[in-house]
C-alpha positions as CSV (number, residue, x, y, z in Angstrom):
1,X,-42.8,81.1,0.5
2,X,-42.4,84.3,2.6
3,X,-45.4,86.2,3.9
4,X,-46.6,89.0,5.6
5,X,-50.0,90.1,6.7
6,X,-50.9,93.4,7.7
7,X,-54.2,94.1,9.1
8,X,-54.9,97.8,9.6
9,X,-57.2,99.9,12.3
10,X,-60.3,100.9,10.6
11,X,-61.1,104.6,10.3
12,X,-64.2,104.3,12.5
13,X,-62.1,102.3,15.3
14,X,-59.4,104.9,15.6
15,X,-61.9,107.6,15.6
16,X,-64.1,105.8,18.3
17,X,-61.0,105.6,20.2
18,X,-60.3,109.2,20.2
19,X,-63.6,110.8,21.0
20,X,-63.8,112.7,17.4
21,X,-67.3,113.6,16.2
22,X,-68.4,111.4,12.9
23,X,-70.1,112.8,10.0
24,X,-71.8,110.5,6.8
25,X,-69.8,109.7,3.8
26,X,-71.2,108.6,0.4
27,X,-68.8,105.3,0.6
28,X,-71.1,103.6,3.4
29,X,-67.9,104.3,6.2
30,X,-67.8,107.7,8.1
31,X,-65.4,110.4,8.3
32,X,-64.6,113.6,10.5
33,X,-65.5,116.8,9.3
34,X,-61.4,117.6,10.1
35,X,-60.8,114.9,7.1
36,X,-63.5,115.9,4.8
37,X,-62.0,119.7,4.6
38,X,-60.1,120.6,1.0
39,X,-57.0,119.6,1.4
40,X,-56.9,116.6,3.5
41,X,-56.3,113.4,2.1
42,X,-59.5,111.8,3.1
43,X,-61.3,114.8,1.0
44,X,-59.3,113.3,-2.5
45,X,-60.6,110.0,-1.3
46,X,-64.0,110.9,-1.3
47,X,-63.6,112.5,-5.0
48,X,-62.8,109.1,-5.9
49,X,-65.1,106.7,-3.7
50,X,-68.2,109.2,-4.4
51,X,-68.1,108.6,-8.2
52,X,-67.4,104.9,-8.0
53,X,-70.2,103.5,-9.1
54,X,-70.7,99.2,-8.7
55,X,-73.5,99.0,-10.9
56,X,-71.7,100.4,-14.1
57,X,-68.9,97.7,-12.9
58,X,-71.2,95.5,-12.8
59,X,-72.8,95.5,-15.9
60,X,-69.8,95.6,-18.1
61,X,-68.7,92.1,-16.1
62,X,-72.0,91.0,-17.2
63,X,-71.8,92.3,-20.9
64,X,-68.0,91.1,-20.8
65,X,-68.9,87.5,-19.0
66,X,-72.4,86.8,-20.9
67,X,-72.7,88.9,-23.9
68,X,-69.2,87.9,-24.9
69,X,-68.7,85.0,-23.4
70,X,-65.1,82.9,-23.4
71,X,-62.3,85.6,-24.3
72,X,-59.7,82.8,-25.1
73,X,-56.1,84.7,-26.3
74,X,-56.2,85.3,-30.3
75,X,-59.8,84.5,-30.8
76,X,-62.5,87.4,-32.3
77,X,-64.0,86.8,-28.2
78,X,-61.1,88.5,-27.1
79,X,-60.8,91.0,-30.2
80,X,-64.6,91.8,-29.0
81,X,-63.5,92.5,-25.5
82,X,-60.7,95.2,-26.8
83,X,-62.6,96.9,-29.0
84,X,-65.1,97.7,-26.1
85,X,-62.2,98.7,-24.1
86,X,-60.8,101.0,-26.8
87,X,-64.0,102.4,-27.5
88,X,-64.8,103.4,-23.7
89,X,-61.8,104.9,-23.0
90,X,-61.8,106.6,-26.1
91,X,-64.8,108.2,-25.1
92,X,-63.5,109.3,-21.7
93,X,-60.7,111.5,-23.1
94,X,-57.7,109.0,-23.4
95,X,-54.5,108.8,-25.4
96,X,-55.3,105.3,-26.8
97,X,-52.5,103.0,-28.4
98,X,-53.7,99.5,-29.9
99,X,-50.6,96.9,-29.5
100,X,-50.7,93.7,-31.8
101,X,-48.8,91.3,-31.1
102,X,-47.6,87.6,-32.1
103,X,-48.8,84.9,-29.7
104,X,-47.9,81.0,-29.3
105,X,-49.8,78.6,-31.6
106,X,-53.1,77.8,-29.8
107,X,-53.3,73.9,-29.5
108,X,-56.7,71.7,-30.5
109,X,-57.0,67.7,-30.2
110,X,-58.7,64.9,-28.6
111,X,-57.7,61.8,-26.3
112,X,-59.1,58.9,-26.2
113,X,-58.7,54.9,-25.1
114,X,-58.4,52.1,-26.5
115,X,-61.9,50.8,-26.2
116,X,-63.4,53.7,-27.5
117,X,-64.0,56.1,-24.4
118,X,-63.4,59.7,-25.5
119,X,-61.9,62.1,-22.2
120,X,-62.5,65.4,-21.8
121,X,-59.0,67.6,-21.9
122,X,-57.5,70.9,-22.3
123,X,-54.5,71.4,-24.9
124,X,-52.2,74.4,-23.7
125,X,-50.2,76.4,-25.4
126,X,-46.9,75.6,-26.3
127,X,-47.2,72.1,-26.3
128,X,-46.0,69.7,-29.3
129,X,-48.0,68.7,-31.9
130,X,-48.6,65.1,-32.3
131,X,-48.5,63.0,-36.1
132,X,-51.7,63.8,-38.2
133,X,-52.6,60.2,-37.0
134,X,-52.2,60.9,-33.0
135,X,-50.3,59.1,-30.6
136,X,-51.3,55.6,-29.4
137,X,-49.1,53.9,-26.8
138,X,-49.6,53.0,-23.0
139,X,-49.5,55.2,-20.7
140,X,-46.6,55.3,-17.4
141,X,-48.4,56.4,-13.8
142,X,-45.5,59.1,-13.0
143,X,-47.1,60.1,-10.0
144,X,-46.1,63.6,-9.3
145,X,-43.8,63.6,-12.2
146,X,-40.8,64.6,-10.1
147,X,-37.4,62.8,-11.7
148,X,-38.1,59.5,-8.7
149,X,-41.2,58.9,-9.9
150,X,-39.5,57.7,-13.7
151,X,-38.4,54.5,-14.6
152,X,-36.9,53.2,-17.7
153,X,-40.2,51.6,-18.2
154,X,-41.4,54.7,-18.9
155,X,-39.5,55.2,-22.1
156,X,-42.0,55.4,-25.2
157,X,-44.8,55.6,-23.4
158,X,-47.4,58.4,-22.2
159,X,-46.6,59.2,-18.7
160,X,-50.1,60.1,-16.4
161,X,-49.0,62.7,-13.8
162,X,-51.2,64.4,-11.1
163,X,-51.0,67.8,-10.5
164,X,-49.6,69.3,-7.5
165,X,-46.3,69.9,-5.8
166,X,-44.1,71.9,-8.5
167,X,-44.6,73.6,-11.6
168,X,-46.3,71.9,-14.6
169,X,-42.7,72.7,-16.8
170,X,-40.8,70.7,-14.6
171,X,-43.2,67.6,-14.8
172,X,-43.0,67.8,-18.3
173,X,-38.8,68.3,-18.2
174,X,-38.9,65.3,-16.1
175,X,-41.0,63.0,-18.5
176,X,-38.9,64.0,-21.1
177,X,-35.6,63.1,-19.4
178,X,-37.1,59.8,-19.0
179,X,-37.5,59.1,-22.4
180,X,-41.7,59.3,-22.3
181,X,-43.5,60.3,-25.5
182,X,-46.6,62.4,-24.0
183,X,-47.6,64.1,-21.1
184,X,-51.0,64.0,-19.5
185,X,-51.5,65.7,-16.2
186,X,-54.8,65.2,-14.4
187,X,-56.3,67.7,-11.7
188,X,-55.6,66.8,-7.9
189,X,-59.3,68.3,-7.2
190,X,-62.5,68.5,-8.3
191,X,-63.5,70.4,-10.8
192,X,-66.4,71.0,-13.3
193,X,-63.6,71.0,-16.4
194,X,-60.1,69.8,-17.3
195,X,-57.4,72.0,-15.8
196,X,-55.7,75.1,-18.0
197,X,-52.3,74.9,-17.7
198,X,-49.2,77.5,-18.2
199,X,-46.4,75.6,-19.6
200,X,-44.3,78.3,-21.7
201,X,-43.2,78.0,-25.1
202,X,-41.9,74.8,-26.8
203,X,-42.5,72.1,-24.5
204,X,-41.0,68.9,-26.4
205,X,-44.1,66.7,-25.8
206,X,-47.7,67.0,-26.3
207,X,-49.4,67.4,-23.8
208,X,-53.1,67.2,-22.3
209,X,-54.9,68.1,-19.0
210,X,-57.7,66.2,-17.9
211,X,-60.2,66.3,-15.1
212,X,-59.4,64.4,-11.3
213,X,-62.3,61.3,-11.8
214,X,-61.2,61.2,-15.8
215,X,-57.0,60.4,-14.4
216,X,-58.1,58.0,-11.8
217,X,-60.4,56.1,-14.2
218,X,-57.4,55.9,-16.6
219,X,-55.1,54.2,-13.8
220,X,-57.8,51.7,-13.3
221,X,-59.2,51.0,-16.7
222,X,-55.9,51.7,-18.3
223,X,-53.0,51.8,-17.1
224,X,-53.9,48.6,-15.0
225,X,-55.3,46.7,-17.9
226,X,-51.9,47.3,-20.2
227,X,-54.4,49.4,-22.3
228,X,-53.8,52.2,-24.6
229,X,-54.9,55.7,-25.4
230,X,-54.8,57.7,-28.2
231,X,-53.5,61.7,-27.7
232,X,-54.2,63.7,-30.8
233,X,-52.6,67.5,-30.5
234,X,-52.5,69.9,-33.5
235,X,-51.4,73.6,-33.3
236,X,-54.0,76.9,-34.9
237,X,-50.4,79.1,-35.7
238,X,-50.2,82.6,-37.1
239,X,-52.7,84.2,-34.1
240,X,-52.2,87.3,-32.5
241,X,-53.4,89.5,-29.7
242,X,-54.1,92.8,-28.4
243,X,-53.1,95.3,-25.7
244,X,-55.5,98.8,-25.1
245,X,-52.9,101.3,-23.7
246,X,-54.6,104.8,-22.4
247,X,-52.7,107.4,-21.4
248,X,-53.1,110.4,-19.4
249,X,-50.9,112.9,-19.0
250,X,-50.1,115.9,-16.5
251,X,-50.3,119.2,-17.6
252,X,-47.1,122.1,-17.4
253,X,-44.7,119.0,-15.9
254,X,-42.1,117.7,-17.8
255,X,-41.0,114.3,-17.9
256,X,-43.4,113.3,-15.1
257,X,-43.1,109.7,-13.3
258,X,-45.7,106.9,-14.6
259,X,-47.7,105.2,-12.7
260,X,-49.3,101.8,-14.8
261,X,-52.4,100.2,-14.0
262,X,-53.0,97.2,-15.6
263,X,-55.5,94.3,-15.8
264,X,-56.3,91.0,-18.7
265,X,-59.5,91.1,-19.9
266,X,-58.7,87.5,-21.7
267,X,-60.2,84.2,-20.3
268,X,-59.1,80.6,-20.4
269,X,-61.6,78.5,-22.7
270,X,-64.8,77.1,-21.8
271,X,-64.9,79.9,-18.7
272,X,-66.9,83.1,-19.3
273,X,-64.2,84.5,-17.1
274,X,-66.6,86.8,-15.0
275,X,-64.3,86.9,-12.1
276,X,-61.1,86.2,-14.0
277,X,-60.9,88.7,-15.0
278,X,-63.9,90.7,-16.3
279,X,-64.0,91.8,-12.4
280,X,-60.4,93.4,-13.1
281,X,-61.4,94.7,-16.4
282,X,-64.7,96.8,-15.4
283,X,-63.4,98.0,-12.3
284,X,-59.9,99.1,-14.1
285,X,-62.8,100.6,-16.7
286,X,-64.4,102.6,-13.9
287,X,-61.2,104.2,-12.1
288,X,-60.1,105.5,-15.4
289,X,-63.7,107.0,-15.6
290,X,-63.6,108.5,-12.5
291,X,-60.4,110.1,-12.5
292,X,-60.2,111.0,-16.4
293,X,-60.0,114.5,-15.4
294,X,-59.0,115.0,-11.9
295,X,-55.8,117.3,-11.7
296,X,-52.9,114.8,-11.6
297,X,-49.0,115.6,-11.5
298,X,-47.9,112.3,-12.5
299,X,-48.4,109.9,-15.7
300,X,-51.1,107.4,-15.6
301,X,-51.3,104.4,-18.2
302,X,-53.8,102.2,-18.3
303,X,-52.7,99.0,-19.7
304,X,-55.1,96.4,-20.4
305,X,-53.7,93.3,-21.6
306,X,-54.1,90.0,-23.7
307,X,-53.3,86.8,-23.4
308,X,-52.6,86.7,-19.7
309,X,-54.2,83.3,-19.4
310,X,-51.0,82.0,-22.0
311,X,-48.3,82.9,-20.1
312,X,-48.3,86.6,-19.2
313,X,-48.3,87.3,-22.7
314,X,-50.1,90.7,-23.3
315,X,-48.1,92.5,-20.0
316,X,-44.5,91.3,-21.4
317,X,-45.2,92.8,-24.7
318,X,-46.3,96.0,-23.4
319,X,-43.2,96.4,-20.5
320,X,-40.7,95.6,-23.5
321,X,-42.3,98.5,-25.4
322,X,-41.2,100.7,-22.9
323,X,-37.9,102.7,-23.1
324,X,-35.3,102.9,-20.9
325,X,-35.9,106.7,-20.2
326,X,-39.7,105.7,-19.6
327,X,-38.7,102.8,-17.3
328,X,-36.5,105.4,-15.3
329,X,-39.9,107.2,-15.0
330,X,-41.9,104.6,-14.2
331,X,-42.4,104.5,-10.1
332,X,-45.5,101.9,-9.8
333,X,-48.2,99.1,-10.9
334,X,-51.8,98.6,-9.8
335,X,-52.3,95.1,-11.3
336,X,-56.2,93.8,-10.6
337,X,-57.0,90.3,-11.0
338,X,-60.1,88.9,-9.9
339,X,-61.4,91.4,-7.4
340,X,-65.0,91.1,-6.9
341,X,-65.8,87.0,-6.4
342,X,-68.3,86.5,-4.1
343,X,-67.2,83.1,-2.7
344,X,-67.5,83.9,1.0
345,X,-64.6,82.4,2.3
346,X,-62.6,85.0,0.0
347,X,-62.8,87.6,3.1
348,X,-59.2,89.7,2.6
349,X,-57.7,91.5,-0.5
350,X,-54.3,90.2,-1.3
351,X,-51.3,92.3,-2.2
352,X,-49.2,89.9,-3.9
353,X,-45.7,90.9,-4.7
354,X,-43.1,89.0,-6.5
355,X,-40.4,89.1,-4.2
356,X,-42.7,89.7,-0.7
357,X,-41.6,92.7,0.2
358,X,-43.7,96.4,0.9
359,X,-43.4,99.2,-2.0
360,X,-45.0,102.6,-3.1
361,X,-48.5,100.2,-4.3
362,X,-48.4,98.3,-0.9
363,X,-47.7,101.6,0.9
364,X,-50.4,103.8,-0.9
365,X,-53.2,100.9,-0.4
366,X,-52.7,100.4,3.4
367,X,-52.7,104.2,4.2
368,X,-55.6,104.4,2.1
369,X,-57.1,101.7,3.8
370,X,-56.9,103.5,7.3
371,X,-58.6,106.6,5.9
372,X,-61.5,105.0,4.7
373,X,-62.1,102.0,6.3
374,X,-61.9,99.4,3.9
375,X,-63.9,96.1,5.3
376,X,-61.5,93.5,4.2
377,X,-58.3,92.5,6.1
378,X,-55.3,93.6,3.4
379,X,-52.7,90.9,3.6
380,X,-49.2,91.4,1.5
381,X,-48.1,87.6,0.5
382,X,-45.2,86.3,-1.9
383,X,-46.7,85.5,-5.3
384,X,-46.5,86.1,-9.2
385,X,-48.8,84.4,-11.2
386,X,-50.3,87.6,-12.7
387,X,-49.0,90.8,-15.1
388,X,-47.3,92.5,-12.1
389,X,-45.0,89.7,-12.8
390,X,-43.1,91.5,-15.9
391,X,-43.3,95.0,-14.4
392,X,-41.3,93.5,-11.3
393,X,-38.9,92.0,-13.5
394,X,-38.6,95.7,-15.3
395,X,-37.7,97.2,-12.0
396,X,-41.0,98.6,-11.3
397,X,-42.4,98.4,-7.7
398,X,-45.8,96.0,-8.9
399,X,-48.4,94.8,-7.0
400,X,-51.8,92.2,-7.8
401,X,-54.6,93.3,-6.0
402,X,-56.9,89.7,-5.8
403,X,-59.5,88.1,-3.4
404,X,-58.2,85.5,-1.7
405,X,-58.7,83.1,1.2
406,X,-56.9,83.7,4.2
407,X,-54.6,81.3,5.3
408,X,-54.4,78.9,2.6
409,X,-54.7,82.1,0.1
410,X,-56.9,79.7,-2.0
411,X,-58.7,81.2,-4.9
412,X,-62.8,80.6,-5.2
413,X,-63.4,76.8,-6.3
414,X,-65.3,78.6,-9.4
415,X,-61.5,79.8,-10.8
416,X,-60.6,78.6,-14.5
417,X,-64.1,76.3,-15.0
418,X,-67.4,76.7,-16.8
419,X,-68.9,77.8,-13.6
420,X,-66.5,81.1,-13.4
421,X,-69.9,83.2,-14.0
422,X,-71.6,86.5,-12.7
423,X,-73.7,84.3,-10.5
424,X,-70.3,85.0,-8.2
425,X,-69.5,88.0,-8.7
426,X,-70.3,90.5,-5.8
427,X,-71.1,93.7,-6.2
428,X,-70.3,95.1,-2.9
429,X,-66.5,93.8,-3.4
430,X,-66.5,95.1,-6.9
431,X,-67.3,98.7,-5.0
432,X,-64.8,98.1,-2.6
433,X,-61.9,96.9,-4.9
434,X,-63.2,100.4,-6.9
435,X,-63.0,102.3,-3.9
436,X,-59.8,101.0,-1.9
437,X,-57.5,101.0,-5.8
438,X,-59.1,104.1,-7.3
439,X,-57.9,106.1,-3.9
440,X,-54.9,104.5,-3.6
441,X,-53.5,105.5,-7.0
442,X,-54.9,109.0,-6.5
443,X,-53.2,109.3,-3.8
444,X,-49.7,108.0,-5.5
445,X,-50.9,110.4,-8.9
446,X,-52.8,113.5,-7.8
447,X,-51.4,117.3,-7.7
448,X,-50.0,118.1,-4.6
């Protein structure tokens, strides 16, 4: 994977170095009195920064993490969480479109063993349903699931594969190749619940994700005993989902580029989804607040989306709404996805781009960055995984702003699990994200 790290001067360094005079800001850094004159870049910051407020973000992470709860993709959690959306940025002036869409069948069952243990597990998307009955037959340590780990003895059987080392697609390609009935992949670290897996659409065996302790007590009690377990998987079909689209546009400038800002306010089950993403959510909320009617020259769209947590669902409807004369138009994305966790080892802000590489976003957010002195190192790094995915793939320059651990770029230990509450949620970072994003796209959308 190809990285990059930038780490910028802050303001106050470079202005230490050169002598200049400091005067207060409202943001908790400093600027000169040069910077703060009409005009100046710095000054359009502060319109932004001065109006960001972390409490309102934080209370609709609360009301969207608690009050809510579990925003799962198609359920009336997640229809909850849009019609809040709608509502607010009806109420701030907006151009609102409401986007239905079709998503894949949400999948319910149960596993259990042969002498009567039931296990905890997670039924993705996309998976095969099982007979009414369920599936009873031993199960096949695959290891990895990589096409070595597969014997013929694995044929008609359920193979048990840990997580890790490639995508959980290919594991599942591989058991099939091999002639394996089921799938059951079991976490390679601890965690409070079973993993949620992305597997796409159509997967040819049902499958099931289960906690670390729960796969290595089946390798001992089961699959060393000969046992068997039972793997029940049945599809809820006909769901759908929702994207909130608010637009904004310029006044006396026709056909004006479009800049998209984007965010999921959906959650995987069982987690209230505080940092992932109602931290995205409220602080998308609050930019579009703020500069609802700042003089702009450009398009802005705020796109938040469903059904992220299925397979970038939401995002991929909404880019394939968009015509070609409109993708000609469109010259960036702000994607934000959990951007306010408190988990101290989280220290930088990670640009993730698909293919690595600097753009417009990455561009905007560094030079911003040296005006105002963001605290957190800003480190650009190879990665999809998020919405910015499908408005790479459209030929828009995209980038996902998330908290990340430098280094390993782990997320917080609290990510996809029960424990994904506003007990980790930081205010100070929510202010910062605010802060560092809302004057970054200003910059990129303001009138010159």
């Amino acid at each position: 994977m190809k990285k990059s790290r930038f780490a910028a001067l802050t303001l106050s360094a470079s202005l230490l170095l050169s002598g200049v005079v400091m005067m207060p800001a409202d943001f908790g850094g400093q600027v000169t009195a040069e910077a703060a004159k009409p005009g100046n870049p710095a000054a359009f910051d502060q319109k932004v920064i001065s109006r960001i407020d972390a409490e309102r973000i934080y209370a609709d992470v609360r009301y969207l993490s608690e009050t809510i709860g579990p925003r799962v993709a198609g359920t009336a959690e997640e229809r909850e969480a849009a019609s809040l959306i709608q509502d607010r940025l009806e109420s701030y002036g907006y151009e609102i479109e409401v986007q239905e869409f079709s998503i894949p069948d949400t999948m319910t069952g149960h596993l259990s063993t042969s002498n009567g243990d039931e296990v905890e597990a997670s039924f993705p998307s996309g998976a095969a349903e099982t007979p009414a009955e369920g599936l009873t037959a031993q199960l096949y340590d695959a290891g990895l699931g990589s096409p070595a780990d597969f014997t013929e003895e694995a044929e008609g059987k359920i193979a048990l594969i840990s997580r890790g080392g490639f995508a959980f697609r290919d594991k599942i390609d591989n058991a099939t190749a091999a002639g394996a009935a089921g799938v059951i992949i079991y976490d390679n670290s601890e965690a409070s619940g079973p993993p949620n897996m992305s597997i796409g659409e159509d997967a040819p065996l049902p499958v099931a994700g289960i906690k670390k302790v729960s796969g290595e007590a089946l390798l001992e009690d089961v699959v060393a005993t000969g046992g068997t377990v039972t793997l029940k998987v049945d599809a809820i079909t006909g769901q759908t989902s929702r994207n909130i689209i608010a637009t904004r546009a310029p006044k006396h400038v026709s056909n004006p580029d479009i800049v998209h800002v984007s965010a999921h306010f959906d959650s995987v089950p069982l987690a209230p989804g505080a940092s992932d993403n109602a931290t995205g959510t409220s602080t998308a909320l609050e930019i579009a607040r703020v500069l609802k009617s700042y003089p702009i020259d450009k398009e802005v769209r705020f796109a938040f989306v469903g059904a992220e947590e299925i397979g970038l669902v939401g995002s991929a409807h909404y880019v394939s709404t968009l015509t070609e004369d409109e993708l000609s138009r469109s010259i960036a994305n702000f994607n934000m996805d959990m951007v306010g966790t408190s988990w101290e080892n989280a220290t930088a802000i990670f640009m993730n781009t698909l293919d690595g590489q600097p753009n417009i976003v990455t561009e905007a957010a560094l030079a911003t960055q040296d005006r105002i002195g963001t605290p957190s190192e800003l480190i650009l790094y190879q990665r999809g995984a998020s919405d910015h995915v499908n408005f790479h793939e459209a030929g828009i320059p995209a980038v996902n702003f998330i908290r990340r651990e430098p280094g390993t770029a782990a997320l917080e230990p609290y990510y996809h699990t029960p424990q994904d509450t506003i007990e980790y949620v930081s205010k100070e970072r929510l202010k910062e994200a605010g802060d560092l994003v809302g004057s970054a796209l200003y910059s990129v959308i303001r009138k010159n």
